[in-house]
C-alpha positions as CSV (number, residue, x, y, z in Angstrom):
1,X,125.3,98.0,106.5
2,X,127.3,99.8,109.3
3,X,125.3,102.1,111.6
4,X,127.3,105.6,109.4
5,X,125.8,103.7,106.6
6,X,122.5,104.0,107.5
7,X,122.7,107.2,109.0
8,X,124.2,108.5,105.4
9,X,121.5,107.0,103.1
10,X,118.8,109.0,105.3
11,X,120.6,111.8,104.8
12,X,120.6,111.6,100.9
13,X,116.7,110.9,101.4
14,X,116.0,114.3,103.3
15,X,118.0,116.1,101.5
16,X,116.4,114.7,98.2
17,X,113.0,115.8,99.9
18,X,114.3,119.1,101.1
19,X,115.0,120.3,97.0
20,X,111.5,118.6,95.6
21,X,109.5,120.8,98.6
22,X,110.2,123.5,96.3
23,X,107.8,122.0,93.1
24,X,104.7,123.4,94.2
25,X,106.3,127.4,94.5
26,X,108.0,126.9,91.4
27,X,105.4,125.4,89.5
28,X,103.5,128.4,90.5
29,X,106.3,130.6,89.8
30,X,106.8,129.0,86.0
31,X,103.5,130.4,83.4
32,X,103.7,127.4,81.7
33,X,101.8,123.9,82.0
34,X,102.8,121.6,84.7
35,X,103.5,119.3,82.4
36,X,106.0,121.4,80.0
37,X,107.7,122.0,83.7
38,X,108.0,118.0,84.0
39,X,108.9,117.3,80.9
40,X,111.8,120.2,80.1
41,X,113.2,119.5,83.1
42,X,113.3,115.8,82.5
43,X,114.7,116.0,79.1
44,X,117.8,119.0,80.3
45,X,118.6,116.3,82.7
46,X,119.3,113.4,80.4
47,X,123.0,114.7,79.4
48,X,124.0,115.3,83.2
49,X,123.3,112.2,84.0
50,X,124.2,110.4,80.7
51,X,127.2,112.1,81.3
52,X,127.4,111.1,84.9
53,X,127.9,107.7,83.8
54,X,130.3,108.3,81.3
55,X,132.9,109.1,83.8
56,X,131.9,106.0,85.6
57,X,132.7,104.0,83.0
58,X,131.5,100.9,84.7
59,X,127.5,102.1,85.1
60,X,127.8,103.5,81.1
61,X,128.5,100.1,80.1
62,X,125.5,98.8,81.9
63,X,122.9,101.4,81.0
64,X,121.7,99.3,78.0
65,X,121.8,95.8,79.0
66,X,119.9,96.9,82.3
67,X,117.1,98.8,80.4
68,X,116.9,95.5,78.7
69,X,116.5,93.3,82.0
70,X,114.2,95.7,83.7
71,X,112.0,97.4,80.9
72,X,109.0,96.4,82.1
73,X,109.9,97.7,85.7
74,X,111.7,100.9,84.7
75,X,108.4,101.7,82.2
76,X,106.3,100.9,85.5
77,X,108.1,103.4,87.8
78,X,107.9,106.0,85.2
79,X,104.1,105.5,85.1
80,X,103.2,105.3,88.5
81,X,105.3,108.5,88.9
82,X,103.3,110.4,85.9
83,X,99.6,109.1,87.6
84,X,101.4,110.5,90.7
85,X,101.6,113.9,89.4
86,X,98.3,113.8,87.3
87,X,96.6,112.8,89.8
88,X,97.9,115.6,92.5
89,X,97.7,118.4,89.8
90,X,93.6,117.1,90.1
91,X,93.6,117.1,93.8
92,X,94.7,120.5,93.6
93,X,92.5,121.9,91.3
94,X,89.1,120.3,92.9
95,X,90.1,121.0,96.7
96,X,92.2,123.0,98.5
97,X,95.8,122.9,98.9
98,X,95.4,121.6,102.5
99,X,92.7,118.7,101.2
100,X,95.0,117.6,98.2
101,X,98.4,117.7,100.5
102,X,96.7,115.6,103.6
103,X,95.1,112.5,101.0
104,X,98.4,112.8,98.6
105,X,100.2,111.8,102.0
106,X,98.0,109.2,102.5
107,X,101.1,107.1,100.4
108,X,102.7,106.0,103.6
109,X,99.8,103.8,104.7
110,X,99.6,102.0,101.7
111,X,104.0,101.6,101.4
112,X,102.8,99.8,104.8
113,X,100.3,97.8,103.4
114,X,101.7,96.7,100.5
115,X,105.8,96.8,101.4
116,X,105.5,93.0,103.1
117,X,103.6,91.7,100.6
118,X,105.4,92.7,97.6
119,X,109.0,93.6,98.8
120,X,108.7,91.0,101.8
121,X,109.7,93.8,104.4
122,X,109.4,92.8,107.4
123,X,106.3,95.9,109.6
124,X,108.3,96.5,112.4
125,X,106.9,98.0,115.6
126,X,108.6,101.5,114.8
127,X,106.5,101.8,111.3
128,X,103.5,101.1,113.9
129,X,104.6,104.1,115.9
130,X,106.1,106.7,113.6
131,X,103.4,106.6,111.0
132,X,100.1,107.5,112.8
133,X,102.5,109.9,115.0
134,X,103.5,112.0,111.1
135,X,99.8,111.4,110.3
136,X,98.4,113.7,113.2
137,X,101.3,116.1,112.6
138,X,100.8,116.2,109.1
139,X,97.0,116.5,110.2
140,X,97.7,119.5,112.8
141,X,99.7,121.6,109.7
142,X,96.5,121.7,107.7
143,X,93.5,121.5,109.9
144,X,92.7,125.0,109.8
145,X,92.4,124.9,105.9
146,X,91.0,121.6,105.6
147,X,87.4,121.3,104.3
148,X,84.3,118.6,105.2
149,X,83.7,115.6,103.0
150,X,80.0,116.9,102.5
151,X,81.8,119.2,100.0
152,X,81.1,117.2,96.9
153,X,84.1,119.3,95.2
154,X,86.1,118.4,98.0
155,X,85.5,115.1,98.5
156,X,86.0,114.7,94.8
157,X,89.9,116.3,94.8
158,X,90.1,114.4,98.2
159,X,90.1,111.3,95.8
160,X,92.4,112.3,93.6
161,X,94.9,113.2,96.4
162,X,94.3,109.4,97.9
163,X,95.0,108.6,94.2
164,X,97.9,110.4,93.8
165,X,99.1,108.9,97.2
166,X,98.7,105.2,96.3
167,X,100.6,105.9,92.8
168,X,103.3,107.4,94.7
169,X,103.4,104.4,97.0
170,X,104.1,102.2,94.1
171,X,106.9,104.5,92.3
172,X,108.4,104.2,96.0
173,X,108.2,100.2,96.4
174,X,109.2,99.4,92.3
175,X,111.9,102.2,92.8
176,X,113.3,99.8,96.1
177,X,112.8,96.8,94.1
178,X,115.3,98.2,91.7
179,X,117.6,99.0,94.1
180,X,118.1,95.7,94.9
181,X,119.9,94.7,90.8
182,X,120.6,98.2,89.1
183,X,122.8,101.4,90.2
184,X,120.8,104.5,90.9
185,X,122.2,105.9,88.0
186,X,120.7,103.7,85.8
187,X,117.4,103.9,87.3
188,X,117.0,107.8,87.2
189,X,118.5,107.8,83.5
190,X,115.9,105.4,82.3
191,X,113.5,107.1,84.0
192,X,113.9,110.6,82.7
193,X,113.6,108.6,79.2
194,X,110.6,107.0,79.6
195,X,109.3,110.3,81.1
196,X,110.4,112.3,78.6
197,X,109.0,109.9,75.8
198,X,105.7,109.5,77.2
199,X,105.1,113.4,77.6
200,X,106.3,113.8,74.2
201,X,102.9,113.9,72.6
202,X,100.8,116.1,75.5
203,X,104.0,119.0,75.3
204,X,104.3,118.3,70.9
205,X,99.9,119.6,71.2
206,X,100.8,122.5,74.0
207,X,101.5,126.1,73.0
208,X,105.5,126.8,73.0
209,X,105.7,130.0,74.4
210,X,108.1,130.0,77.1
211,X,110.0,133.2,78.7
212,X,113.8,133.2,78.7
213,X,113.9,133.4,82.9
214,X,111.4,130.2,82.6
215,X,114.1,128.5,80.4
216,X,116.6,129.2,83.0
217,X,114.8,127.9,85.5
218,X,113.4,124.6,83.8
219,X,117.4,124.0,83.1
220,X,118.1,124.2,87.0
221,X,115.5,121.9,87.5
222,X,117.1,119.3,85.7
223,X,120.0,119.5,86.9
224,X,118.6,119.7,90.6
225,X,115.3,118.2,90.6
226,X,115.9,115.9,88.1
227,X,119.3,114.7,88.4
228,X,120.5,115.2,92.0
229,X,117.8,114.8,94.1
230,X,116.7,111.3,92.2
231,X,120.1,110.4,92.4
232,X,120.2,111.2,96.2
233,X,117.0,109.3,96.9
234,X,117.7,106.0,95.0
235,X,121.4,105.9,96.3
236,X,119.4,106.7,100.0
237,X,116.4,103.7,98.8
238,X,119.2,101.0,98.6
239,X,119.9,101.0,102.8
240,X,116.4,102.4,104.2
241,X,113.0,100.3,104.4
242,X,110.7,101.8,102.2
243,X,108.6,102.1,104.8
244,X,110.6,104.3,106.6
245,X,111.5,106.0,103.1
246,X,107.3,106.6,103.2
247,X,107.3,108.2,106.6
248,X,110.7,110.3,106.5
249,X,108.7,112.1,103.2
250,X,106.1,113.8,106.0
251,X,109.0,116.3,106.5
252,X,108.8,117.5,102.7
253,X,105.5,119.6,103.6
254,X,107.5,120.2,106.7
255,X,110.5,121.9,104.4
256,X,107.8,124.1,102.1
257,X,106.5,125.4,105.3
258,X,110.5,126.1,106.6
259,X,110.8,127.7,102.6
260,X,107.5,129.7,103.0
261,X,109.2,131.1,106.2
262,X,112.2,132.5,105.0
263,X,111.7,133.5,101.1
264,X,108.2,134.5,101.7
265,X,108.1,135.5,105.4
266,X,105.1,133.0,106.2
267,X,105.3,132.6,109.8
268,X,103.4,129.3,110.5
269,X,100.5,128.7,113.2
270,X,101.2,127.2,116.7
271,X,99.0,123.9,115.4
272,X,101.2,124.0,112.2
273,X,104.7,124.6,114.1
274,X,103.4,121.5,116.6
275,X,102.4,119.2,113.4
276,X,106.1,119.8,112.3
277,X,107.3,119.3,115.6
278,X,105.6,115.7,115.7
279,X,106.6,115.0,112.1
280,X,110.4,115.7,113.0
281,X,109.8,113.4,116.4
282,X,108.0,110.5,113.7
283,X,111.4,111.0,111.6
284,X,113.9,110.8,114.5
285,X,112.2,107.5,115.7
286,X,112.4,106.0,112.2
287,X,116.4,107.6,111.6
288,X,117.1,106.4,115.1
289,X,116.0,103.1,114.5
290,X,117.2,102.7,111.0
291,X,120.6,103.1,112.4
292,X,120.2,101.1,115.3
């Protein structure tokens, strides 16, 4: 792939990143259950994109024979990226935010373990580089908040944020190994069902009480959150090493921090503004690279 190739696949990826940096505020935002918030927003965007590929008529006729040919692989994907979020709502509630944010991001070290061996990518000296350069950024952001291990508490959501991280390492690497046979339209459609159908019985048991703003917002989600951004980031997957995919996602805590500054006038530290500044230097060597 040509060198403006490249360049526009990361593009999709960050901005994919840039709208999910928003989950956390709007989970927190939304008075319902997390996972009412993942699965609404799931289910209102199965018609966009069932609709999406509609009017490309070529990836409608192919939604059900590549379900059939990748079911396993779709229903794996959709798993990892559940235990992903299960496992990060637990982080959060048995540590602090900075604790469950620094061991969910541990996913890039194991997309560099376990990359070569299952997707036979090739570690390149930049991944070498880049990744413990985003780790002491990420590191700088939330060392004022962080707490010691000899916290049982702590150390406990600390595992559930490692957890979360090696889940979301998988969802990355399957979601690449799609890439490689099925259009990203297929994969987010057949993810939003499997999603959607494995919720099912958690939401069916969970009161339904749900504010008409709430609904409104749930409905953006899925066309935003749910629609583009996966769209965005599987189209972006199918030029970009997952490895670098791994690292380039240090600038999502980068973009709630940017969000935190101008909706809710946060003004970040000097050791957080020089964690970003090393997470944006981590990206440029992986983007600059990439497109090399």
């Amino acid at each position: 792939m040509s060198y403006k190739g490249v360049n526009k696949a990361y593009v999709k990826i960050i901005l994919a990143l840039f709208m999910w940096s928003s989950w956390g505020v709007i989970i927190k935002i939304l008075v319902i259950s997390p996972w009412q918030v993942i699965f609404f927003s799931s289910l209102f965007s199965l018609p966009v994109l069932y609709l999406a590929a509609r009017f490309y008529r070529s990836a409608a006729q192919r939604l059900i024979p590549d379900v059939r040919k990748n079911f396993w692989h779709i229903l794996l994907l959709a798993v990892f990226l559940l235990l992903n979020l299960y496992f990060y709502f637990l982080s959060l509630r048995h540590t602090s935010i900075a604790n469950a944010v620094f061991s969910h991001y541990t996913a890039p070290i194991f997309v560099a373990l376990l990359a070569p061996i299952i997707l036979h990518e090739k570690f390149d000296r930049w991944t070498g580089i880049a990744l413990p350069l985003s780790l002491a950024g990420l590191f700088l952001m939330l060392s004022p908040h962080l707490q010691l291990l000899t916290d049982k508490q702590a150390a406990r959501g600390i595992a559930f944020g490692v957890i979360s991280g090696l889940a979301y390492a998988m969802t990355l690497i399957i979601a690449k190994g799609l890439t490689r046979g099925l259009p990203p339209l297929s994969i987010a459609f057949w993810q939003g069902i499997f999603i959607v159908v494995m919720l099912l019985p958690i939401v069916a048991r969970l009161p339904l009480a749900v504010p008409f703003s709430n609904w409104m917002i749930l409905i953006a989600l899925g066309l935003i959150h749910c629609s583009l951004a996966p769209l965005m980031y599987v189209s972006g997957l199918t030029a970009v090493r997952a490895q670098h995919v791994a690292i380039i996602g240090y600038l999502e805590p980068v973009s709630t921090v940017m969000m935190g500054m101008v909706m809710l006038r946060d003004i970040p530290s000097l050791l957080t503004a020089g964690g970003g500044m090393l997470i944006f230097a981590a990206g440029f060597l992986v983007i600059w690279q990439g497109g090399s």
